[in-house]
C-alpha positions in Angstrom: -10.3 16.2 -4.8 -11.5 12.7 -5.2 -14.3 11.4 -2.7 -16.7 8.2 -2.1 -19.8 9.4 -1.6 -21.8 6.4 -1.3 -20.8 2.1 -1.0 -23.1 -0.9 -0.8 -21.4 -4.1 -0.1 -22.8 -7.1 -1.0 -21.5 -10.6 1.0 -18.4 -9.1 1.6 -17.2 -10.0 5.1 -19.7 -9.9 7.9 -21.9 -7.6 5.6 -25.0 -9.5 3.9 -26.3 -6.0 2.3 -25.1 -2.7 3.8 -25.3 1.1 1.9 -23.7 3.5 3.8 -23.4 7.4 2.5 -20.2 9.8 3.2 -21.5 13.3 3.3 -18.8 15.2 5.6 -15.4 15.5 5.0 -14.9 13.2 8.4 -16.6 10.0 8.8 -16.3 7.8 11.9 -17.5 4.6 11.8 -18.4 3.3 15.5 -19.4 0.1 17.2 -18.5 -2.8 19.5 -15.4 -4.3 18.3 -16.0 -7.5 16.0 -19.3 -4.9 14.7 -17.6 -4.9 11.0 -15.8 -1.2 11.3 -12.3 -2.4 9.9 -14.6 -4.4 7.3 -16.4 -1.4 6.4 -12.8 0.6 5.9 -11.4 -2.4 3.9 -14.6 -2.2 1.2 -13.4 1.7 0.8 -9.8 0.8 0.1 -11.0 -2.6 -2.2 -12.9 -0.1 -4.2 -9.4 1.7 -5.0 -7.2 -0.7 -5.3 -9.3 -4.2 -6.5 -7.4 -5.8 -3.6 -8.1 -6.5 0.2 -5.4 -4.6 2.2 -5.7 -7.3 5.3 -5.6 -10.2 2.9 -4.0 -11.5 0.0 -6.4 -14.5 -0.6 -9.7 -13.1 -2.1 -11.9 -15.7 -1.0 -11.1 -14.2 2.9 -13.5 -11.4 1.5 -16.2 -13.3 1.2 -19.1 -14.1 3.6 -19.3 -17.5 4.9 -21.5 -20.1 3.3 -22.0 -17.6 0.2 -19.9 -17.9 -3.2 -18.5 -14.3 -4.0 -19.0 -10.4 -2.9 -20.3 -7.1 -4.6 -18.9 -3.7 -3.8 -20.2 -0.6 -5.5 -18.9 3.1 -4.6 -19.9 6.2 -6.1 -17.4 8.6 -6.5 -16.8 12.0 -7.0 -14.1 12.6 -9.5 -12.9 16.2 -9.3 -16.9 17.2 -9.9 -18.4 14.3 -12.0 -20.1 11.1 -10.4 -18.5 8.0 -11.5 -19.5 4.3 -9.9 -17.1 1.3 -9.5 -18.1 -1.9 -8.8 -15.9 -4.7 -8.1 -17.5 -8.7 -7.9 -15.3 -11.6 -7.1 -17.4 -14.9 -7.5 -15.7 -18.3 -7.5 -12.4 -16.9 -8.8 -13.0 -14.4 -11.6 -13.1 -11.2 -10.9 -15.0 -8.1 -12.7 -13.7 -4.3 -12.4 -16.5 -2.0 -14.2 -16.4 1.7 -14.5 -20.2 3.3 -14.8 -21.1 -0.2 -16.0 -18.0 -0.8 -18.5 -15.5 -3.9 -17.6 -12.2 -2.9 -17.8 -10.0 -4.9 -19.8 -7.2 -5.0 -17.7 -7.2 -5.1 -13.9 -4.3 -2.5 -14.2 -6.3 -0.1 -16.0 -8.0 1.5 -12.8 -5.0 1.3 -10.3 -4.0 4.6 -10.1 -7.5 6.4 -10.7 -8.4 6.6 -6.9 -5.7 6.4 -3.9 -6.1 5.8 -0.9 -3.9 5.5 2.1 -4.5 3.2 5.6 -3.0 3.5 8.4 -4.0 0.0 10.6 -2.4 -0.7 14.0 -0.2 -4.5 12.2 1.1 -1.7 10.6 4.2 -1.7 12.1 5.6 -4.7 10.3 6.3 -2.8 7.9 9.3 -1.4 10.1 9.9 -4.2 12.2 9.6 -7.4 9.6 11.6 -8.7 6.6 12.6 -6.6 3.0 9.1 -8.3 1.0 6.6 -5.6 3.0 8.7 -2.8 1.9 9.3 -3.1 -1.7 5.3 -4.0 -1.9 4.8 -1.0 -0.1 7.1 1.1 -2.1 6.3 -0.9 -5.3 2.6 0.1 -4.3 3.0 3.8 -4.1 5.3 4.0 -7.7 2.8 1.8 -9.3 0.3 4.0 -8.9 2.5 7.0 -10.7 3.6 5.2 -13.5 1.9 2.7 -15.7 5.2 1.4 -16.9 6.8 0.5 -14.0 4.1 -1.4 -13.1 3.9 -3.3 -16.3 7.7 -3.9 -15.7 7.7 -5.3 -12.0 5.1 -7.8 -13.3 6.9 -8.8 -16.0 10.4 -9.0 -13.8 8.0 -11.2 -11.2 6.9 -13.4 -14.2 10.7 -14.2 -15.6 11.7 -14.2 -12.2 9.9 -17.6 -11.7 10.6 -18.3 -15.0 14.2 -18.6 -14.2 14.1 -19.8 -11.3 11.9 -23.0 -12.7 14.8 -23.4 -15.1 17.2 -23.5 -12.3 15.4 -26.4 -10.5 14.8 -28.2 -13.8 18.8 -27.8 -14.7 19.8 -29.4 -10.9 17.5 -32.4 -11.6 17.9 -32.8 -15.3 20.8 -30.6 -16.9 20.3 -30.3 -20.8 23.3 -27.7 -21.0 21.2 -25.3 -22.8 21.7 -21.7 -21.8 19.9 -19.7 -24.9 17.0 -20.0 -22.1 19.0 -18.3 -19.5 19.9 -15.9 -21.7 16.9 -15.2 -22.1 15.7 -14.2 -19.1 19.0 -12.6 -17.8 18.2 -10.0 -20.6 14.7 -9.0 -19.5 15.6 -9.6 -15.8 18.5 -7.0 -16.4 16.5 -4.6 -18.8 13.6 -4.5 -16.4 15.6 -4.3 -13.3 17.7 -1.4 -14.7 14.1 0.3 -15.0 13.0 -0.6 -11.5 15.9 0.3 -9.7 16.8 3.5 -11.6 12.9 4.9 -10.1 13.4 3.5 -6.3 16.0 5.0 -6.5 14.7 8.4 -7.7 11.5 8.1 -5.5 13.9 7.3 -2.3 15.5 11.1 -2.8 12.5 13.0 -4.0 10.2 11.1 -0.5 12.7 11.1 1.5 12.7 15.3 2.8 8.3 14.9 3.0 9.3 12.0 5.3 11.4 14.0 7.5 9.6 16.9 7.7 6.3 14.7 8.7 8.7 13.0 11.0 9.9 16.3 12.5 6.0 17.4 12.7 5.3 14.8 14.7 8.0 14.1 17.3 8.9 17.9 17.9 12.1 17.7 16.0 13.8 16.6 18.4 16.1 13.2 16.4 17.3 12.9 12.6 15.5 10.3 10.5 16.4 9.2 7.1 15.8 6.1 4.9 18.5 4.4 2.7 18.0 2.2 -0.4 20.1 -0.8 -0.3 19.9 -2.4 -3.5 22.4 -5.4 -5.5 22.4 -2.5 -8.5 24.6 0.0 -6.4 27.4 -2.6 -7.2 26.9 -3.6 -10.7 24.3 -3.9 -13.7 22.1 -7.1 -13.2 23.5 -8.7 -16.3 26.9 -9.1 -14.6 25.6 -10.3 -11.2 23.4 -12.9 -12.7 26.3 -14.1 -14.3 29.2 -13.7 -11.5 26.3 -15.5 -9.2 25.1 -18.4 -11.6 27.1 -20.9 -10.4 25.5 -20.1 -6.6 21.9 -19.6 -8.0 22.5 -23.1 -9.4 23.3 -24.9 -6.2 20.6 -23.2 -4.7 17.6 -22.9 -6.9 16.4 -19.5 -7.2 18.3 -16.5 -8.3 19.8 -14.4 -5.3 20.8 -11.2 -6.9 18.6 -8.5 -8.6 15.7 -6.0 -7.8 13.6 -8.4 -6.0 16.3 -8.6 -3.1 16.0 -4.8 -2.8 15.1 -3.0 0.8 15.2 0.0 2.7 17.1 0.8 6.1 15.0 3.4 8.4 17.3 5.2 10.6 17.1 7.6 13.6 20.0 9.6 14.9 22.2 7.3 12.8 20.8 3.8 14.5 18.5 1.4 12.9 15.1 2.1 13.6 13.9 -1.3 13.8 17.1 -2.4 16.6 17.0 0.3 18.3 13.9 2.0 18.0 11.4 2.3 21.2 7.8 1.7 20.7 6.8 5.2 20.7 9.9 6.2 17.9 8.8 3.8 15.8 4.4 4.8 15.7 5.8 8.1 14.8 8.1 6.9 12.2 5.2 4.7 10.9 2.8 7.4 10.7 5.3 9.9 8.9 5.7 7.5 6.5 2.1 6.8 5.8 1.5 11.0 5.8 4.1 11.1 3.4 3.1 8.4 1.4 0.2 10.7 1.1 1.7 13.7 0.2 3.9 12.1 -2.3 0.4 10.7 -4.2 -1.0 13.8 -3.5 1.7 16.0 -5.4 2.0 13.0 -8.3 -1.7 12.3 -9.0 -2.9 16.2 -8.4 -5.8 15.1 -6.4 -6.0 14.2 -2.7 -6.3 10.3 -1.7 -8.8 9.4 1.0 -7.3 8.5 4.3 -8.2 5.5 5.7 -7.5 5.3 9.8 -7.7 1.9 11.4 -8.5 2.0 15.1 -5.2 4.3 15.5 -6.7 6.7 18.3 -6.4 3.5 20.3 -2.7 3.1 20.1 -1.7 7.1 20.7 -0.5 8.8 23.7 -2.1 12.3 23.9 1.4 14.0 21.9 1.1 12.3 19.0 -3.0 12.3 18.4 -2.5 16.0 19.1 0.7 16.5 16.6 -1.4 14.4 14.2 -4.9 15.9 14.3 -3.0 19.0 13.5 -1.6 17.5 10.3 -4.8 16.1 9.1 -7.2 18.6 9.3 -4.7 21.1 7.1 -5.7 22.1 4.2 -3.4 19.5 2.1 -5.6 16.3 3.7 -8.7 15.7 1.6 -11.5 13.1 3.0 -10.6 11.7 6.3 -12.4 8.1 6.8 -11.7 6.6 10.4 -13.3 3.8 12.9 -12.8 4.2 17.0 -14.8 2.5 19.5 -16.0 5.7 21.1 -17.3 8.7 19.1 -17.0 11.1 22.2 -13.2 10.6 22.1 -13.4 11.7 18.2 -15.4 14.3 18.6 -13.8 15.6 21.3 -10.1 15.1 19.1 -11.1 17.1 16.5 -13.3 19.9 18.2 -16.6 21.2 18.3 -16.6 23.0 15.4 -15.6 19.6 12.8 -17.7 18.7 10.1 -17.9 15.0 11.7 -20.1 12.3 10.2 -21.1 9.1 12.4 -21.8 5.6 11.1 -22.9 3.3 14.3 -22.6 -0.2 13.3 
């Protein structure tokens, strides 16, 4: 099992200079809301990942009127201490393992997981295709180094291409040894993408329904479907059946980067006909499976990170899920609430509960 032990944040957020210490394997952070709890959770999951998860601009992690941030967490790596520090200041950022810069940003993703569950959240279901290939995109690049090489790459040519295009409507030069160019890697890399979505969709897909069935009683069907341009053809032919559409337009509209997935229940799509209560338990099943499916690829248990989520639940689902985290297969449990007796109270007397009141 990998655990944080211990984090100092430096100028990140509303902290100036904070050390806080995890010593159970539950820790509730506590405190007025606007006190810095989701902050605190969001240094935990920046330490992972080298990435906010609220924000994708890094200078939102900052404190006002100062120049950059510091994190530093200690953590336990299957028995041996090891520290990571991450420091953003005026747009470079530094990754160091016990004190060695990594020389590639990708080198540590994958070392440490984490998984959050936060109440915007449910965008993932309810919002357009982009959130869930970066969520699924997320999970596989944690698994496997080349995939994530290759989704880069596909992003880079991607905008390659797509410059071309917009170059060729204003000025055409009638040169295509360019295109073909990046129809080659776009298809060689897209074969490579979409050949492991699709494997991951049928290996995740029973954890998700089991989860799902945990949760809700078992009482509806759920499943998930890949819809991708691939199940038709190889990228190579679309790009060329669709150039002469991608040229009126100005960006290429077939490949990987159109993929998405369709959550249904009892044969409907979640996110039209879903209630509000179908959906939080589809969303957390998700999220458990998510961290099952880490769990059973990395062999070590990722921390779980819970956003103000006791807020949202009816008294079913805490119960249903309370049951499912404090199993055996859930490792360190990091959450925030506004009131500690409600968490104490959730996960019984006899919890190894740590408090942090900000």
């Amino acid at each position: 099992m990998n655990t944080l032990n211990k984090i100092t944040l430096l100028q990140f957020r509303n902290y100036g200079a904070a050390t806080y210490a995890f010593n159970a394997p539950v820790t509730c952070i506590t405190g007025l809301n606007g006190s810095g709890k989701t902050n605190l959770l969001d240094a935990v999951y920046y330490l992972c990942y080298t990435k906010s998860y609220f924000s994708a601009y890094q200078q939102n992690s900052v404190q006002n009127g100062t120049d950059g941030f510091r994190l530093e967490g200690i953590f336990n790596d299957r028995g041996r201490a090891e520290t990571i520090s991450c420091k953003w200041k005026q747009g470079k950022k530094e990754i160091m393992a016990d004190g060695q810069e990594y020389e590639r940003l990708t080198d540590h993703i994958g070392k440490y997981a984490a998984v959050m569950i936060a109440p915007d959240d449910m965008e993932l279901i309810n919002d357009g295709s982009e959130l869930r290939r970066k969520w699924v995109d997320s999970i596989l690049g944690q698994v496997d180094r080349e995939y994530l090489e290759r989704l880069m790459q596909y992003q880079r040519v991607l905008l390659q291409r797509n410059a071309w295009l917009k170059l060729q409507a204003q000025k055409p030069t009638g040169d295509s040894a360019e295109l073909e160019f990046y129809d080659e890697k776009l298809a060689d890399d897209g074969a490579y993408i979409y050949e492991k979505r699709r494997v991951f969709i049928r290996r995740f897909l029973p954890i998700l329904q089991d989860f799902y069935h945990r949760l809700s009683g078992g009482r509806e069907q759920v499943t998930a479907v890949y819809e991708s341009d691939l199940e038709k053809n190889t990228l190579a032919i679309l790009l060329k059946q669709g150039l002469e559409h991608d040229m009126r337009l100005q960006r290429t509209l077939r490949g990987i980067h159109k993929d998405d997935w369709d959550f249904v229940l009892n044969e409907l799509s979640l996110k039209q006909f879903g209630s509000q209560g179908q959906k939080k338990s589809f969303l957390f099943a998700l999220k458990l499976a998510q961290y099952a499916y880490l769990s059973a690829e990395q062999g070590h248990l990722p921390i779980l990170l819970l956003d103000d989520i006791f807020e949202k639940l009816d008294q079913n689902r805490m119960e249903a899920l309370l049951a499912i985290i404090k199993g055996p297969e859930f490792g360190q449990v990091i959450l925030t609430d506004t009131h500690p007796e409600r968490i104490r109270q959730a996960f019984g007397a006899d919890a190894e509960i740590e408090f942090i009141h900000l």
